[in-house]
C-alpha positions as CSV (number, residue, x, y, z in Angstrom):
1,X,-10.0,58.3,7.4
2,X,-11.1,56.4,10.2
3,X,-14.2,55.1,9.1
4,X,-12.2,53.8,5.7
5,X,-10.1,51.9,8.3
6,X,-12.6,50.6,10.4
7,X,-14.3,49.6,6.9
8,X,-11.2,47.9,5.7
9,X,-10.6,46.2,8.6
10,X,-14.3,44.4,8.4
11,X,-13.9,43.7,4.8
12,X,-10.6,41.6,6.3
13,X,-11.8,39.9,8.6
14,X,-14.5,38.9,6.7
15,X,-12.1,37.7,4.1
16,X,-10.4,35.5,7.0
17,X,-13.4,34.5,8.4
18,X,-14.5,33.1,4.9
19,X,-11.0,32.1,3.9
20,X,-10.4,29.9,7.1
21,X,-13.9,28.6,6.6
22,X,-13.1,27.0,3.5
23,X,-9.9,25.4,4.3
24,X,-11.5,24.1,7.4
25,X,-14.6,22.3,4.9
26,X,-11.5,21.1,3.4
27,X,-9.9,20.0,6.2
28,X,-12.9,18.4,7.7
29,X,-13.3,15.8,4.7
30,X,-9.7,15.4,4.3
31,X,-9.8,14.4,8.3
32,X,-13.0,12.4,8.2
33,X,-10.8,10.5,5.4
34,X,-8.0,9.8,7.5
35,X,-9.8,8.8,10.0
36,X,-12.2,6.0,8.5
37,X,-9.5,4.6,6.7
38,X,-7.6,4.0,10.3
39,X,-10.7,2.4,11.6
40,X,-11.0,0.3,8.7
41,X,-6.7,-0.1,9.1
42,X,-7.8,-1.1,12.7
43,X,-10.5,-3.7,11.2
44,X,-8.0,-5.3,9.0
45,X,-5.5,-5.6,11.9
46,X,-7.7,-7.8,14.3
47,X,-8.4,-9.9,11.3
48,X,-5.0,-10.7,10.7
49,X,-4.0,-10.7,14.6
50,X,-6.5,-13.5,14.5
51,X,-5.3,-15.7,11.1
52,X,-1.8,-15.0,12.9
53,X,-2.3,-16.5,16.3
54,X,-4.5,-19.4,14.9
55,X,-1.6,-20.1,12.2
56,X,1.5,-20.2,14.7
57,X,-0.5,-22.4,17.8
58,X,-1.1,-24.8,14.6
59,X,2.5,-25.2,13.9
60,X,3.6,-24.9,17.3
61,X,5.5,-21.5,17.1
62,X,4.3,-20.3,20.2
63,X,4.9,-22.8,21.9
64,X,8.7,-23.4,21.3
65,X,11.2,-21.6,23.2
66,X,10.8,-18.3,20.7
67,X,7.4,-18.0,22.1
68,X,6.1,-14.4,22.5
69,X,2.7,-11.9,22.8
70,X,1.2,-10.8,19.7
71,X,1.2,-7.3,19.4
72,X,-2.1,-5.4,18.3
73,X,-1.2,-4.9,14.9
74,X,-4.8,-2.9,14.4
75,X,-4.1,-0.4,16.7
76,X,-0.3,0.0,15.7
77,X,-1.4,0.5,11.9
78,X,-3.9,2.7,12.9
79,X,-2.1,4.6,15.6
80,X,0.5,4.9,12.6
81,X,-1.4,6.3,10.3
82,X,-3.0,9.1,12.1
83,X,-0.2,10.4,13.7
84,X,2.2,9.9,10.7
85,X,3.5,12.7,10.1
86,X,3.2,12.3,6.6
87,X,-0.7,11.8,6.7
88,X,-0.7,15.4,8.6
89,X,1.3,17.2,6.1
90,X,-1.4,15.7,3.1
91,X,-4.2,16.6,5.7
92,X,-3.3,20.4,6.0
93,X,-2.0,20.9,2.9
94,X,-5.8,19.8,1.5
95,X,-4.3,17.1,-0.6
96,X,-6.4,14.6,-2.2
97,X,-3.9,11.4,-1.0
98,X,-6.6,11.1,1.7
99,X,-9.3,10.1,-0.6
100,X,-6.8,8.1,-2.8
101,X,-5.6,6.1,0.3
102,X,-9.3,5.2,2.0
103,X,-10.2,3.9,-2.1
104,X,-7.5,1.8,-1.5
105,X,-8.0,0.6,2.4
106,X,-11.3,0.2,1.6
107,X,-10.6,-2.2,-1.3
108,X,-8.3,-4.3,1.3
109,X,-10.9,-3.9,3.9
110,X,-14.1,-5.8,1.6
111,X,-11.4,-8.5,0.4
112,X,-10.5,-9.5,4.0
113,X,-13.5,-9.1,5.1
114,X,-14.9,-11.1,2.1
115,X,-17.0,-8.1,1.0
116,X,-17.2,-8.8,-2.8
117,X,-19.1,-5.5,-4.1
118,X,-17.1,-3.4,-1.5
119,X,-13.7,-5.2,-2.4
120,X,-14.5,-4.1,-6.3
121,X,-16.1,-0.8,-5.5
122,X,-12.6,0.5,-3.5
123,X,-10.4,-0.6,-6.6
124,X,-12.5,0.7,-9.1
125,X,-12.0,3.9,-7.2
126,X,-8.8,4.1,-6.4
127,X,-7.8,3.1,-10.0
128,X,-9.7,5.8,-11.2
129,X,-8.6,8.2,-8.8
130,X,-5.0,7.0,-9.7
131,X,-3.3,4.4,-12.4
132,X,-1.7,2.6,-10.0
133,X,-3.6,1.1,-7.4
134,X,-4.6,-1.3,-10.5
135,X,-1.9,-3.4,-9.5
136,X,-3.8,-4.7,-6.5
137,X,-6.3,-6.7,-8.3
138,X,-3.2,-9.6,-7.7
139,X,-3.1,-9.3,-4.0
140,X,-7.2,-8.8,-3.9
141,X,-7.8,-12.0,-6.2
142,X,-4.9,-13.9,-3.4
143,X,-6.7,-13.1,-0.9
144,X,-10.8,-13.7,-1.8
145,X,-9.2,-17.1,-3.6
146,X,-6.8,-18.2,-0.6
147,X,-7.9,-16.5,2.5
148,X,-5.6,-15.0,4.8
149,X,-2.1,-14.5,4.9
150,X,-0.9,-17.6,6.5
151,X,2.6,-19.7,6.5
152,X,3.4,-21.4,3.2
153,X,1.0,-24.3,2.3
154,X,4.2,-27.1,2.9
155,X,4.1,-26.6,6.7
156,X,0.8,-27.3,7.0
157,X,0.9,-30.1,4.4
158,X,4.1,-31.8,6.6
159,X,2.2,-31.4,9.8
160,X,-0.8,-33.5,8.2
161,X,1.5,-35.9,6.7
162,X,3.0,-36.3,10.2
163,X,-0.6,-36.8,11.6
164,X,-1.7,-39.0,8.6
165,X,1.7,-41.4,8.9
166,X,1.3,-41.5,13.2
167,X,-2.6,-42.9,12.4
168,X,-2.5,-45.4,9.5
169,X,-0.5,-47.6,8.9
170,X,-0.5,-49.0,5.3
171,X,1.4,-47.1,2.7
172,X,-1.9,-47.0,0.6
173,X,-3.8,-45.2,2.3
174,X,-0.6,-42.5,3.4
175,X,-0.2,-42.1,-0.2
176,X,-4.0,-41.5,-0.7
177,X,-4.1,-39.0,2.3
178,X,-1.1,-37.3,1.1
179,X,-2.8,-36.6,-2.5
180,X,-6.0,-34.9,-0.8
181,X,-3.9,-32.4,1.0
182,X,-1.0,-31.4,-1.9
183,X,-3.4,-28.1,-3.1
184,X,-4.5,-25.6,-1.3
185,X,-8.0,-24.4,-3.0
186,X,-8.6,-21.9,-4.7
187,X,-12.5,-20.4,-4.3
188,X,-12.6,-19.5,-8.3
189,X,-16.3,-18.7,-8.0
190,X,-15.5,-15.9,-5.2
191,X,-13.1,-14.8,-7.6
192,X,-15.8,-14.5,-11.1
193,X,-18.0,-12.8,-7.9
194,X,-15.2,-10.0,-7.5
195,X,-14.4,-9.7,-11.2
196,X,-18.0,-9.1,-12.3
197,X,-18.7,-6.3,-9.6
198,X,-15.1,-5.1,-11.0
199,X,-16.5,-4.6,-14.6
200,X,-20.1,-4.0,-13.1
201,X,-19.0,-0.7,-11.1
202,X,-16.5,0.3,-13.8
203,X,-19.1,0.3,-16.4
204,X,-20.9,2.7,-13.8
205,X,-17.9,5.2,-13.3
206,X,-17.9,5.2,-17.0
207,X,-20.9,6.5,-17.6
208,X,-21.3,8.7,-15.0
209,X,-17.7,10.7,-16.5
210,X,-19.5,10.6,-19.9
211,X,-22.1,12.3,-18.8
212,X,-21.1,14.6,-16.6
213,X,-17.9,15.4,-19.5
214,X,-20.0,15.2,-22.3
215,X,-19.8,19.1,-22.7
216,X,-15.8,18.9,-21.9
217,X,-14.2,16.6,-24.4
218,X,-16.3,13.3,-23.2
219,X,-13.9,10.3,-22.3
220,X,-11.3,10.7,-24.3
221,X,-10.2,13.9,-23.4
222,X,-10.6,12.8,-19.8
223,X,-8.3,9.9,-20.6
224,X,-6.2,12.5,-22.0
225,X,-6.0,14.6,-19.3
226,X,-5.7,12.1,-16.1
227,X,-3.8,8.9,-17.2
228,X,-2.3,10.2,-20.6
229,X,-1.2,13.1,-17.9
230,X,0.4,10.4,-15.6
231,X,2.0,8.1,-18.2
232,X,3.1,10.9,-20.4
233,X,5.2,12.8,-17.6
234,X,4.3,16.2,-19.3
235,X,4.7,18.3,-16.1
236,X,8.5,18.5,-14.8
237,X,7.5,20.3,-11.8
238,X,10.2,19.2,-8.1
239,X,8.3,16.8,-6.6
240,X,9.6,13.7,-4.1
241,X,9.8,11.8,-7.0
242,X,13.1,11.2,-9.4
243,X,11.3,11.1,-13.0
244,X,10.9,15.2,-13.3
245,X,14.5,15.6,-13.1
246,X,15.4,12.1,-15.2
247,X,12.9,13.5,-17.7
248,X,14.0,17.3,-17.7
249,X,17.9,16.3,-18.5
250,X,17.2,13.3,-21.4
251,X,17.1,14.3,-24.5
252,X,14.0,14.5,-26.9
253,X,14.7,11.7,-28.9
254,X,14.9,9.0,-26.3
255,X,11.6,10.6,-24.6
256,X,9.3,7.4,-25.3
257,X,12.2,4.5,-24.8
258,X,12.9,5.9,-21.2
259,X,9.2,6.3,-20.8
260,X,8.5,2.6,-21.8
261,X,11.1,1.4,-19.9
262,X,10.2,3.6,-16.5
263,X,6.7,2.3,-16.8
264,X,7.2,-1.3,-17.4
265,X,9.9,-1.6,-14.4
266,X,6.7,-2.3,-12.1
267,X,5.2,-4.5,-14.3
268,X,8.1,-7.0,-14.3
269,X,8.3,-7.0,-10.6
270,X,4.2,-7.8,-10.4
271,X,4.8,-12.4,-11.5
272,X,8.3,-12.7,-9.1
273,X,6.5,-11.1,-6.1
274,X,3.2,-12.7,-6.9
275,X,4.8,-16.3,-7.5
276,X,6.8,-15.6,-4.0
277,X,4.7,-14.0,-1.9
278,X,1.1,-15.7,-2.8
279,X,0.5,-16.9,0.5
280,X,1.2,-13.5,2.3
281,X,-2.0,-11.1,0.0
282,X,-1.7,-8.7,2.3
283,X,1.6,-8.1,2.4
284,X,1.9,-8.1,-1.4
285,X,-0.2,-5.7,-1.4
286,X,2.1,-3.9,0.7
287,X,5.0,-4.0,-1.3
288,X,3.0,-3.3,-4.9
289,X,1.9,0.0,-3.2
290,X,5.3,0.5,-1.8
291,X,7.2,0.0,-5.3
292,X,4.0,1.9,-6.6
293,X,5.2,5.2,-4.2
294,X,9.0,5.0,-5.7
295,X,8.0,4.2,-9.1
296,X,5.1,6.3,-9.9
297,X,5.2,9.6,-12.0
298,X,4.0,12.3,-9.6
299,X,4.4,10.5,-6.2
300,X,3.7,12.0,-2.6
301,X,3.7,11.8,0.8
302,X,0.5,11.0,1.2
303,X,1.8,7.5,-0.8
304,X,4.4,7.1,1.8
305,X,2.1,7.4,4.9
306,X,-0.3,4.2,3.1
307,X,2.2,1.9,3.2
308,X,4.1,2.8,6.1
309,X,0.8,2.1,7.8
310,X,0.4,-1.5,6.1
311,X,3.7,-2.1,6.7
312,X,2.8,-1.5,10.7
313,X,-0.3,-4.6,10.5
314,X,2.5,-7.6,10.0
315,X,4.7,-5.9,13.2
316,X,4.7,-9.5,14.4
317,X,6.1,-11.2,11.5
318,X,8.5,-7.9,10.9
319,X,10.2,-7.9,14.7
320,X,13.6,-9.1,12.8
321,X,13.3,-6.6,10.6
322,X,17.5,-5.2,10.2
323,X,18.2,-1.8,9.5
324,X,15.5,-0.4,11.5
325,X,17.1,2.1,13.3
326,X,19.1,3.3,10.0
327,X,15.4,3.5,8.3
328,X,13.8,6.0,10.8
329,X,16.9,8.5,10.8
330,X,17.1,8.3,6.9
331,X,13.1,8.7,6.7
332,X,13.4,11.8,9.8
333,X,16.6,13.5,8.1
334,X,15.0,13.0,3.8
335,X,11.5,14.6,6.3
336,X,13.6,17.2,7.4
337,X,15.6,18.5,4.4
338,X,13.7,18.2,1.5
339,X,11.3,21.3,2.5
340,X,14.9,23.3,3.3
341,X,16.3,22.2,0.0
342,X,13.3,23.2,-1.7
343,X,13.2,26.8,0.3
344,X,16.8,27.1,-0.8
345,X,16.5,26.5,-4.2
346,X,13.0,27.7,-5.7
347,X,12.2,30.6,-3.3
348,X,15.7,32.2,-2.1
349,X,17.2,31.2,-5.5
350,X,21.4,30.4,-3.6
351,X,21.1,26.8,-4.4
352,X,20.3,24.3,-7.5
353,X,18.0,22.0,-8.5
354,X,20.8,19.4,-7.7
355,X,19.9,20.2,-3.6
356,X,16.9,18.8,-4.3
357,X,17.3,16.2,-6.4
358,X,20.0,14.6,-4.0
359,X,17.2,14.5,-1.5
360,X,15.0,13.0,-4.2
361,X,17.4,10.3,-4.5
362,X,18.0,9.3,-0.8
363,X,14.5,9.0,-0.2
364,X,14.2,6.6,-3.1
365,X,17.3,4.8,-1.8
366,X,15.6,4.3,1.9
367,X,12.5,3.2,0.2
368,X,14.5,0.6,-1.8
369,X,16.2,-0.7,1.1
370,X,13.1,-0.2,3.5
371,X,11.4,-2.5,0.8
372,X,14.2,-5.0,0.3
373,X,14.4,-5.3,4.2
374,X,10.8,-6.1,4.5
375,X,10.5,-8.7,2.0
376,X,13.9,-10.5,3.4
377,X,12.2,-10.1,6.9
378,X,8.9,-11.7,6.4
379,X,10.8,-14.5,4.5
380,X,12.9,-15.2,7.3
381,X,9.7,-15.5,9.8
382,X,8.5,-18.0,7.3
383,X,11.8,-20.0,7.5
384,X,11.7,-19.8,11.3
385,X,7.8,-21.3,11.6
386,X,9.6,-23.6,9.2
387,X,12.2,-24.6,11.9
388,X,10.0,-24.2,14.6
389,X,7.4,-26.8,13.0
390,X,10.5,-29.1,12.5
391,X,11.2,-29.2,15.8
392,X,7.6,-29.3,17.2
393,X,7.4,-32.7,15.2
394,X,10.6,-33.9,16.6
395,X,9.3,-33.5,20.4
396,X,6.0,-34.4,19.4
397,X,7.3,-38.0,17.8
């Protein structure tokens, strides 16, 4: 009897042993993840730290009576990101968000950085690793066309009218001076560069899932199986999302309208945002992976901890933002809940699928209003460099 114990207990711990092994070969990509993509988070920072203090010196922002440090956004996104605690949870719980959100980082890393091939490699990636992150190929496009994100175009254009006016003096040549500087260009070669590697390494990915599927169904049935999966909503599972329980309560019949309809709300928000926010890239790219997070079929935490951490690289422009305070309880309290709700409902069985849903539905409210906020935010810096440029000219005439 004791030698079947001691026997038992080796077959155990060798079960643990292996068993903790595993998860931590798990763990040890997941965290290698995390971490490149808040060096890279890091990289992206500086650059815009850099476009941001060069910008507001040219239009005299710091220099007016609001004038103020810039804050190292590149270590605050990065900082944020690894010790989010929503980047922990999809660490230990060996999600694959990690590998989702570096595809996407890294995509936003080669476009600042002007790193065509790397730019398209990351959003060839992280559109096949999810649907969504397609919607970047706006912001990416913004940014290897335009550059950085910068004020609007008009306050540079009235500070080199200014200039132009104080050093000629015939209305000719102000008129001719004021033509040259009306457009802002747009590098459309840079732009056939990124869309060529785009096709180039999708062509690749292609191929390599024929013929490593080619026994399984080949393409289609992987087409099937991973974005027919996410645009069909088959599995109603709880998730953080709204669409399982939207989805488990409509009828049969109106299925496909209220999928159609579901789908296409991020679509009609891509033009306005685009049109508005075309001289910010990387904050639209911000908000399309925020409205992506509410939006999106089978949505995560994982999602949440992305764009919190690019919303933490414009932490200059964003020191107005309202509501702050109001944001980080909802976000703590929805962080707090949702794994009680879900305790109480699916594994002690006293409470509903409603206790979970409501938490469902606050979290998508806070997002709304955390994305609202943002976007009314970063408008109102741009207004105030517009102020602030009006009154450097004033002092400077």
């Amino acid at each position: 009897m004791q030698d079947l114990c001691i026997m038992a207990h080796h077959c155990c711990s060798r079960f643990l042993d292996l068993s903790q092994f595993k998860g931590l070969k798990g763990n040890q990509v997941t965290s290698c993840a995390d971490i490149l993509s808040a060096m890279l988070l890091r990289a992206i920072g500086q650059k815009l730290q850099m476009a941001y203090g060069l910008n507001a010196r040219l239009l005299g922002f710091l220099k007016s009576s609001r004038d103020k440090v810039i804050l190292p956004c590149g270590d605050i996104a990065a900082l944020v990101y690894l010790w989010n605690p929503f980047t922990i949870v999809s660490c230990v719980g060996l999600s694959t968000s990690p590998i989702e959100n570096l595809a996407v980082i890294l995509a936003l890393f080669g476009a600042v950085t002007r790193r065509v091939p790397l730019a398209a490699f990351g959003l060839v990636i992280a559109t096949h690793l999810s649907l969504y992150p397609a919607t970047l190929t706006i912001p990416i496009i913004f940014l290897l066309g335009y550059g950085l994100d910068a004020p609007p175009i008009k306050l540079f254009l009235q500070t080199r009218s200014v200039e132009n006016e104080e050093s000629s003096t015939s209305t000719v040549s102000k008129q001719a001076k004021l033509k040259q500087t009306t457009h802002l260009p747009f590098l459309w070669k840079t732009v056939a560069h990124f869309l060529f590697w785009v096709l180039l390494w999708s062509l690749y990915v292609l191929i390599l899932c024929a013929l490593s599927l080619n026994k399984y169904g080949g393409l289609e049935e992987m087409f099937k199986r991973t974005y027919g999966f996410i645009l069909s909503i088959e599995d109603l599972s709880p998730n953080i999302g709204v669409f399982w329980y939207f989805f488990a309560e409509v009828f049969d019949f109106f299925r496909n309208f209220f999928l159609i309809v579901l789908h296409v709300n991020i679509l009609f928000m891509l033009l306005p945002l685009a049109i508005r926010l075309k001289h910010r890239p990387c904050f639209l790219a911000f908000i399309y992976l925020a409205i992506s997070s509410i939006l999106k079929s089978y949505p995560s935490v994982g999602d949440s901890a992305l764009y919190l951490s690019l919303w933490a690289l414009f932490v200059n422009e964003l020191l107005d933002m309202k509501f702050s305070f109001f944001l980080f309880c909802g976000y703590l309290g929805i962080s707090l809940l949702s794994p009680v709700m879900h305790n109480l409902w699916i594994w002690r069985g006293t409470g509903n699928a409603n206790f979970y849903f409501g938490n469902a539905i606050g979290y998508a409210c806070f997002q709304i209003v955390f994305v609202v906020e943002s976007v009314s935010a970063m408008l109102n810096h741009d207004r105030a460099l517009k102020r602030s440029n009006s009154n450097h000219r004033e002092v400077k005439s």
